[in-house]
C-alpha positions as a Markdown table, in Angstrom:
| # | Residue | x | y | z |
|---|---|---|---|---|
| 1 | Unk | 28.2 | 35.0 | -5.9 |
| 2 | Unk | 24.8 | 34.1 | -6.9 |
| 3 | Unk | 25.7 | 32.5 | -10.3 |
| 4 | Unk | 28.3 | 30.5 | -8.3 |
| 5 | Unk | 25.7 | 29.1 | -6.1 |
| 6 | Unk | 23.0 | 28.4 | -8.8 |
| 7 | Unk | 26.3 | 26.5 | -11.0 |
| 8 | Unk | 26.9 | 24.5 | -7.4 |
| 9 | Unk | 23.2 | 23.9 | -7.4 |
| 10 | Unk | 23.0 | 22.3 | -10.6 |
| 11 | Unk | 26.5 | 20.4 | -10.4 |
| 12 | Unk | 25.1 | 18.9 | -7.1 |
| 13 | Unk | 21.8 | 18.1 | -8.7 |
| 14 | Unk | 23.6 | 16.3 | -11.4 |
| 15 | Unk | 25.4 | 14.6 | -9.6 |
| 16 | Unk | 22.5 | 13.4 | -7.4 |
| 17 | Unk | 20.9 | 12.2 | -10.4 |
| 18 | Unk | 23.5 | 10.1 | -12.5 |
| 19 | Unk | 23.1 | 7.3 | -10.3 |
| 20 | Unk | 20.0 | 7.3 | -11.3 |
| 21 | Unk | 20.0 | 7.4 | -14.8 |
| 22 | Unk | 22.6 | 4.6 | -14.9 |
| 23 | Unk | 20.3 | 2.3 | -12.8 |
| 24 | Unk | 17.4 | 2.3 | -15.3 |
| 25 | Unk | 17.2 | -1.2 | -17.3 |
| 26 | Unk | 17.7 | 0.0 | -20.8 |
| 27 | Unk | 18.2 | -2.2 | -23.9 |
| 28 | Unk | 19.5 | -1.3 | -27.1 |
| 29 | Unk | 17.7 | -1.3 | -30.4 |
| 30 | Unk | 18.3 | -0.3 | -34.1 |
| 31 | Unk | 16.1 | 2.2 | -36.3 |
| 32 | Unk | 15.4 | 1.5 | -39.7 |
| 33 | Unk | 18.5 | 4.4 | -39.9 |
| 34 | Unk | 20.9 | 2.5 | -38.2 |
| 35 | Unk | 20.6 | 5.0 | -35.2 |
| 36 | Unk | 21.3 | 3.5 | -32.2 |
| 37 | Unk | 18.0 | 4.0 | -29.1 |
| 38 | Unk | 17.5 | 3.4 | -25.6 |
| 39 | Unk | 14.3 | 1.8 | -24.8 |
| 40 | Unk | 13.4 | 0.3 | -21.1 |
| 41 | Unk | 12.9 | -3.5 | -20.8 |
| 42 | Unk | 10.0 | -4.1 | -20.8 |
| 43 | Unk | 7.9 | -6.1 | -17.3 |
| 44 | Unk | 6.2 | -9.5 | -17.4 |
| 45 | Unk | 2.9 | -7.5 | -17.6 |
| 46 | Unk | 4.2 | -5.8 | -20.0 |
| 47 | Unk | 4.7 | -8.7 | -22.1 |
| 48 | Unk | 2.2 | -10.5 | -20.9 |
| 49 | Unk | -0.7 | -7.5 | -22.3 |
| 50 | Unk | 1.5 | -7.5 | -25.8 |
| 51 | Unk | 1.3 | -11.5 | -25.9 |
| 52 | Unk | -2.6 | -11.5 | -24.6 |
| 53 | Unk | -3.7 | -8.6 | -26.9 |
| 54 | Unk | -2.6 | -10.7 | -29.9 |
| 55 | Unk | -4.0 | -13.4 | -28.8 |
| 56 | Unk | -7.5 | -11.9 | -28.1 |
| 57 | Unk | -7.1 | -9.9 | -31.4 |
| 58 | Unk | -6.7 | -12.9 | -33.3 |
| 59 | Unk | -9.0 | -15.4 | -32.0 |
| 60 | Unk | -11.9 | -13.1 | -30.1 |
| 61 | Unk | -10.8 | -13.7 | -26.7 |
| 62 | Unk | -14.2 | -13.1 | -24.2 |
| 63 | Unk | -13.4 | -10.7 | -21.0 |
| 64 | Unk | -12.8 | -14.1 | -18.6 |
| 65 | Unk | -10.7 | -15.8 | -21.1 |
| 66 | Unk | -8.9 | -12.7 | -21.6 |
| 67 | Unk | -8.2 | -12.6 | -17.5 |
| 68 | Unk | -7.1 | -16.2 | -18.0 |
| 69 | Unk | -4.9 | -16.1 | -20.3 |
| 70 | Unk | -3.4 | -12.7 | -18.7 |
| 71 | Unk | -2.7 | -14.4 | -16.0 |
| 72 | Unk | -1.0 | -17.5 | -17.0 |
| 73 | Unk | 1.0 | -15.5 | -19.6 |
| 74 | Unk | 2.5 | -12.9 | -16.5 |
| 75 | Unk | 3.0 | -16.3 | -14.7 |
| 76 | Unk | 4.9 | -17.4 | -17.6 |
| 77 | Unk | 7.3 | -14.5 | -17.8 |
| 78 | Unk | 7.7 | -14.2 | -14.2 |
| 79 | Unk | 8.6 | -18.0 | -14.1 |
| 80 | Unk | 11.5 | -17.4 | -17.0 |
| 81 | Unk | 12.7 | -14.2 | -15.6 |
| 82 | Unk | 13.6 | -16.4 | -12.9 |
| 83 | Unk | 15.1 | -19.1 | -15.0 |
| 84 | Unk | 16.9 | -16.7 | -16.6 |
| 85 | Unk | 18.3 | -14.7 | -13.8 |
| 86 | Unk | 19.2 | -18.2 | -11.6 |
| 87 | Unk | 23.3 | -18.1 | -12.7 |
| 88 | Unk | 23.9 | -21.4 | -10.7 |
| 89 | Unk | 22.1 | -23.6 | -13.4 |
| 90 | Unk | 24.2 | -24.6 | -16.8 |
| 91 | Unk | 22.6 | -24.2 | -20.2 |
| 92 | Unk | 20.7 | -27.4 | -20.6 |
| 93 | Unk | 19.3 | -26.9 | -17.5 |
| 94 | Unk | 18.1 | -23.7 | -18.5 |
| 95 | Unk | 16.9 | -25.0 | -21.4 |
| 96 | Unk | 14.9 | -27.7 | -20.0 |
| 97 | Unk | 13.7 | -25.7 | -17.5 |
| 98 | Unk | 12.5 | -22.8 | -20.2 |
| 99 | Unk | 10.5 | -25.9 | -22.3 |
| 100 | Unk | 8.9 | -27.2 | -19.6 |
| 101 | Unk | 7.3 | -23.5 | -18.3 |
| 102 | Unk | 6.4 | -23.4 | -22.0 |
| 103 | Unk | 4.9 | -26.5 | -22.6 |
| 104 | Unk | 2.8 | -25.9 | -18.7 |
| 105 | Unk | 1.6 | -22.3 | -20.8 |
| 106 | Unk | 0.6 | -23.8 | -24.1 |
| 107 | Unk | -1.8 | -26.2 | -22.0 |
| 108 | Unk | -3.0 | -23.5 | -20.0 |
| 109 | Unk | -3.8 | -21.4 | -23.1 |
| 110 | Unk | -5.3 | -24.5 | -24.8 |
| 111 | Unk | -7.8 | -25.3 | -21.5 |
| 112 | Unk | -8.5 | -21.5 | -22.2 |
| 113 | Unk | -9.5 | -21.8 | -26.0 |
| 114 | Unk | -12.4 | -23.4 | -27.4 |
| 115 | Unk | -11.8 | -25.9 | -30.3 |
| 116 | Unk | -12.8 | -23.4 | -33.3 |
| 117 | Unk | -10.4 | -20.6 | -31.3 |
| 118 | Unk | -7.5 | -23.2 | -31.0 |
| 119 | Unk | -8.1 | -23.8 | -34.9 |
| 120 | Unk | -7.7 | -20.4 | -35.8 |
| 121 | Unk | -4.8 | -19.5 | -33.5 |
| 122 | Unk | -2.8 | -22.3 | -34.8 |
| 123 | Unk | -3.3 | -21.2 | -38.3 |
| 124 | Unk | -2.2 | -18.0 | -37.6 |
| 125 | Unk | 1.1 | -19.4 | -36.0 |
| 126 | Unk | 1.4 | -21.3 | -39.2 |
| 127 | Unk | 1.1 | -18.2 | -41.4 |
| 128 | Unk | 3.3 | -16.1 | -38.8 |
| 129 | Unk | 5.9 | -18.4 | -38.7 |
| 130 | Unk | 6.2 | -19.0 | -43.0 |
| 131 | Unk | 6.5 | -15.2 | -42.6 |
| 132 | Unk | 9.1 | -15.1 | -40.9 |
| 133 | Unk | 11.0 | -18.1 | -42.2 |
| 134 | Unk | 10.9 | -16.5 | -45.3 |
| 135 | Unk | 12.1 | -12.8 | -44.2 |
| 136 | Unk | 15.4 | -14.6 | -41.9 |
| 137 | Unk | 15.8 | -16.8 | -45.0 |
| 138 | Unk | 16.1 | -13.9 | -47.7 |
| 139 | Unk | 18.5 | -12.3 | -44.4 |
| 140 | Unk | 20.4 | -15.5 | -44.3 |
| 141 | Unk | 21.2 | -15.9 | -47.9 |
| 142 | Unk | 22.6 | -12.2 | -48.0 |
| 143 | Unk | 24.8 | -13.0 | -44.7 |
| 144 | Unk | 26.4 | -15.8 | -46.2 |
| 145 | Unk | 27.9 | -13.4 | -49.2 |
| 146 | Unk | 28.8 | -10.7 | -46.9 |
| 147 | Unk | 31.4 | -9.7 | -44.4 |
| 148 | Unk | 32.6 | -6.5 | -42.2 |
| 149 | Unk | 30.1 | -4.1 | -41.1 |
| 150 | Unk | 27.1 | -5.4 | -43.5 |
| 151 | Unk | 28.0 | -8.9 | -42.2 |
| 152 | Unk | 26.9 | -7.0 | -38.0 |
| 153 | Unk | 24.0 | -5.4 | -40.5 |
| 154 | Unk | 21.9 | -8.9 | -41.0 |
| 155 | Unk | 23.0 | -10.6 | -37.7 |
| 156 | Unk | 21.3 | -7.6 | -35.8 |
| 157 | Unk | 18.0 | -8.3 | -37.9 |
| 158 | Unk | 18.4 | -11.6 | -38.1 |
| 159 | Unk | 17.9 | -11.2 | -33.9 |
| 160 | Unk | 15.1 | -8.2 | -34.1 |
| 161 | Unk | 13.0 | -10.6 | -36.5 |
| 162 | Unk | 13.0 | -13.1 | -33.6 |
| 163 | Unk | 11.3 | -10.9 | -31.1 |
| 164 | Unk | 7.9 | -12.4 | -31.2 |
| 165 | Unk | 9.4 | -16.1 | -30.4 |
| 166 | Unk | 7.3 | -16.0 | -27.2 |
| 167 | Unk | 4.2 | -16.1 | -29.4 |
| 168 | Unk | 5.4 | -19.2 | -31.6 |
| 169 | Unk | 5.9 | -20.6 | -27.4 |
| 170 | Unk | 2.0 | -20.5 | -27.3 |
């Protein structure tokens, strides 16, 4: 009777929390061994931190520029979580809409800088960016002479190596 109970318990406990499981916000992402993992979407703070941190790692950000900057990033993210969660707009007006929040951050972040930061910051985009257009190039050139399952292969890290974008935004 007591084992009957005790399987009742756990079947109701279960069931209790499935719904919650299935509401968590997970995305998809690849290992390097083709293993398939959950990992939770990350917030606009979140992002913001990730995008701030670089920032401040790569051009010495002071504790108030830092705040700055932290702050227009979350409002950036905020601002295209919105955008991107409005379903009434089409795609150009998405796409407008996404340019101008970006364009409103990149003059934020360059009120922020001071001339030698805004220097060194753009040269790191610069070197970033060759990096990368030479890593979705090499990925590119192997796509073209592939099909089937290797073809899937490069189109997933052809969309992984993009996940920095917001940075080249900045």
């Amino acid at each position: 009777m007591n084992t009957a109970k005790k399987n009742l318990a756990i079947a109701l406990l279960l069931l209790i929390s499935l719904p919650a499981l299935k509401a968590q916000n997970d995305t998809k992402l690849t290992t390097t061994a083709g293993q398939r993992v959950n990992m939770p979407k990350k917030t606009p703070e979140q992002r913001a931190k990730i995008l701030t941190d670089t920032l401040s790692s790569v051009v010495s950000l002071s504790a108030d520029q830092y705040e700055k900057a932290y702050t227009s990033n979350v409002k950036y993210f905020i601002q295209k979580e919105s955008v991107k969660g409005n379903k009434n707009s089409g795609l150009d007006e998405i796409k407008e809409k996404m340019k101008e929040i970006s364009k409103t951050r990149k003059s934020e972040i360059a009120g922020i800088l001071t001339q030698e930061q805004s220097e060194k910051w753009t040269e790191w985009k610069k070197v970033r960016k060759a990096k990368n257009a030479d890593k979705n190039g090499e990925i590119k050139t192997k796509y073209k002479n592939t099909t089937g399952e290797l073809k899937s292969k490069y189109e997933s890290k052809l969309k992984d190596s993009s996940s920095l974008d917001d940075i080249d935004d900045m």
